[in-house]
C-alpha positions as CSV (number, residue, x, y, z in Angstrom):
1,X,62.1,108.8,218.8
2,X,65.4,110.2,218.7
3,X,66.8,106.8,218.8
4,X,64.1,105.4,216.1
5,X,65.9,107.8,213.4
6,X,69.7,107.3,214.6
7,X,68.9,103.8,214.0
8,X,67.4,104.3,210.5
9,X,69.8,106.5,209.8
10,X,72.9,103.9,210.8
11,X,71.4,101.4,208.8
12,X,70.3,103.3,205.5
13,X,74.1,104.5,205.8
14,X,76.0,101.0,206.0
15,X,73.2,99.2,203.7
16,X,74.3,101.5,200.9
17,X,78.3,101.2,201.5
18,X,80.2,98.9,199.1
19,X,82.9,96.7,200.4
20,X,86.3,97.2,199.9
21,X,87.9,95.2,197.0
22,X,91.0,93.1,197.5
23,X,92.6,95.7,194.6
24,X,91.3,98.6,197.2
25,X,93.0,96.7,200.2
26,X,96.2,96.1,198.3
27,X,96.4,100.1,197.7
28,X,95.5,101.2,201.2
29,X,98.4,103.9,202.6
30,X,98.7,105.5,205.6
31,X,99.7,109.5,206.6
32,X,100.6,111.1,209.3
33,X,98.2,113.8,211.1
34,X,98.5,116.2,213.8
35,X,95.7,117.9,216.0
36,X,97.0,120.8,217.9
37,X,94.9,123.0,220.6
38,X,96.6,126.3,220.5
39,X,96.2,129.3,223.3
40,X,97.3,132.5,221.0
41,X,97.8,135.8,222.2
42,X,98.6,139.4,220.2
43,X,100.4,141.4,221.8
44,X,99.9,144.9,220.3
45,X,96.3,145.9,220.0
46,X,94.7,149.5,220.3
47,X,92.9,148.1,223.5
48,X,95.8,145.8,224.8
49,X,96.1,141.8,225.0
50,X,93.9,139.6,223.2
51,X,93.8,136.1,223.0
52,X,92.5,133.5,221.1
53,X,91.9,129.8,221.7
54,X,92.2,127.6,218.3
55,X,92.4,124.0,216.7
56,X,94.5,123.1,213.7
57,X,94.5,120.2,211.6
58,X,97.3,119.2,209.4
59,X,97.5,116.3,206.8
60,X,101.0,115.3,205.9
61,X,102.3,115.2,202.4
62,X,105.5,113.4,203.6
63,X,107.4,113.0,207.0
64,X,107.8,116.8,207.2
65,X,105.7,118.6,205.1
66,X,101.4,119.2,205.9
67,X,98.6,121.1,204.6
68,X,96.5,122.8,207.7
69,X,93.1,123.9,208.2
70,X,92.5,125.8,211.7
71,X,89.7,127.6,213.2
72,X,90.3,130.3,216.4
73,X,87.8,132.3,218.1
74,X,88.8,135.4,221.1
75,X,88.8,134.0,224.6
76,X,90.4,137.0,225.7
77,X,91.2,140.8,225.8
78,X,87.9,143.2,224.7
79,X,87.6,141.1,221.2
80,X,84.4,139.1,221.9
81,X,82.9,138.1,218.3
82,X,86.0,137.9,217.1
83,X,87.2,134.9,215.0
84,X,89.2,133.2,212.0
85,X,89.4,130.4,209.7
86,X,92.6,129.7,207.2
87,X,94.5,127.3,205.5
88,X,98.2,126.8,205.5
89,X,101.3,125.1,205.3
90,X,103.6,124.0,207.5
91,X,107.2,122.6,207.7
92,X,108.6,120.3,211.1
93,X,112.4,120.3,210.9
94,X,114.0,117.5,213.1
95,X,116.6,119.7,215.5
96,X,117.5,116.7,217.6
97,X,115.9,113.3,218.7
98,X,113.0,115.3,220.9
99,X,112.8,118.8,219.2
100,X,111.7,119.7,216.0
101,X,111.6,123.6,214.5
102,X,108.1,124.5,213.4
103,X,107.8,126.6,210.6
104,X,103.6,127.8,209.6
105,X,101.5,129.9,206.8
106,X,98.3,130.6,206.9
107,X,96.1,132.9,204.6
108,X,92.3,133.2,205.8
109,X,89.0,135.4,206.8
110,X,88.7,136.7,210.1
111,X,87.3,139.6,212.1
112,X,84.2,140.5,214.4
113,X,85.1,142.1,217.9
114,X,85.6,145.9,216.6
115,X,89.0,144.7,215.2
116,X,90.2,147.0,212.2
117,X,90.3,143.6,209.8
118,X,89.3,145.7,207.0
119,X,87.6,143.0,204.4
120,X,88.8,140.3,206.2
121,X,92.1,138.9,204.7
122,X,94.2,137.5,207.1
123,X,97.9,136.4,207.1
124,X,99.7,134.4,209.7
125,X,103.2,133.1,210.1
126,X,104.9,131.3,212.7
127,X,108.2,129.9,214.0
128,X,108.7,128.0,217.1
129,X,109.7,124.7,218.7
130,X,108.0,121.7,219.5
131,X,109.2,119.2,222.3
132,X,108.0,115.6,221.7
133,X,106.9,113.7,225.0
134,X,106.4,110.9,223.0
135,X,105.6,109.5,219.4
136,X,102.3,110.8,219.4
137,X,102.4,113.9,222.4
138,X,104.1,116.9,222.1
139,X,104.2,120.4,223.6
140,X,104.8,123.3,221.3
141,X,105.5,127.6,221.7
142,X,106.0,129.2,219.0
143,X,106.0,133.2,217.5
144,X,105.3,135.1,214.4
145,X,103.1,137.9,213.3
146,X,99.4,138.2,212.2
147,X,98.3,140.9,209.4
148,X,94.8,141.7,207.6
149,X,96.1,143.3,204.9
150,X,92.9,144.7,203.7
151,X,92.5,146.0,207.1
152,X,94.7,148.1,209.6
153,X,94.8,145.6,212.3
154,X,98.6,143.5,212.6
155,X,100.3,142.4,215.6
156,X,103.2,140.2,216.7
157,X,102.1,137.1,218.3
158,X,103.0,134.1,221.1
159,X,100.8,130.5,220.9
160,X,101.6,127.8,223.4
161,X,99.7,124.4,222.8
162,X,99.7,120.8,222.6
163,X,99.8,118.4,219.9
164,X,98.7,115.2,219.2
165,X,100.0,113.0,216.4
166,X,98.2,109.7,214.7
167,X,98.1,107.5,211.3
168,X,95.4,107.2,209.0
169,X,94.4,104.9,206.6
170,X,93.3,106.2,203.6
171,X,93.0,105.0,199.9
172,X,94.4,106.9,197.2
173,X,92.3,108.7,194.5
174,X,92.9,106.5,191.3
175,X,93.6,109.0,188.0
């Protein structure tokens, strides 16, 4: 049955797409994008370490420049429940042919886990360094501090993760 209504579904879905035009085709760009699994820890809470484990997304504007959505929930320390979601921006600056300086801002909701987040407002920066292993592999560690500002909770932090890099095709939005 399941496989009845996946069909269905499939085919309703590509009966009802239009084809690209060859003025559609001609205006197709591509963007860079990055998908980084991040292992964060906090390293001053009232009851000690806590870690979180967290994917970002971030959608170039040019070579250097993204927009980022990410999503991080605790994997570690006595912070089960807790969790965030935020929106940034972030800056890669070339250091030399392998190594680029990451620089991150986020603004979000988070809480849960008895953490003193107050309403919820989150703030995140980071610095670091990211060490390509190839065009689309990298390693990165970076630093910075997290702050709920309508809360009590802020700590410094450390994230070590992995990125992967990628094109996509997309077609601009036509004013």
């Amino acid at each position: 049955m399941k496989n009845i209504v996946a069909t269905l579904l499939f085919l309703t879905t590509i009966s009802m797409a239009a084809p690209l035009s060859e003025q559609d085709i001609q205006q197709l760009e591509k963007r860079k994008i990055k998908e980084h699994i991040i292992y964060e820890t906090y390293l001053e809470t009232d009851k000690g370490l806590a870690s979180v484990f967290g994917y970002q997304f971030d959608t170039f504007f040019n070579d250097h420049q993204c927009f980022i959505l990410a999503i991080s929930g605790a994997v570690n320390g006595e912070r089960g429940g807790y969790g965030f979601a935020a929106f940034g921006l972030g800056q890669e600056i070339p250091l030399i042919e392998q190594v680029s300086l990451n620089l991150r801002g986020f603004i979000g909701s988070g809480g849960g886990g008895g953490l003193a987040a107050g309403g919820g407002l989150m703030l995140e920066g980071h610095i670091g360094l990211v060490y390509h292993l190839s065009n689309t592999f990298g390693i990165e560690i970076n630093t910075g501090y997290l702050a709920f500002p309508t809360g009590t909770f802020e700590s410094p932090m450390v994230n070590l993760g992995i990125q992967f890099s990628e094109h996509q095709v997309f077609l601009p939005w036509n004013n």
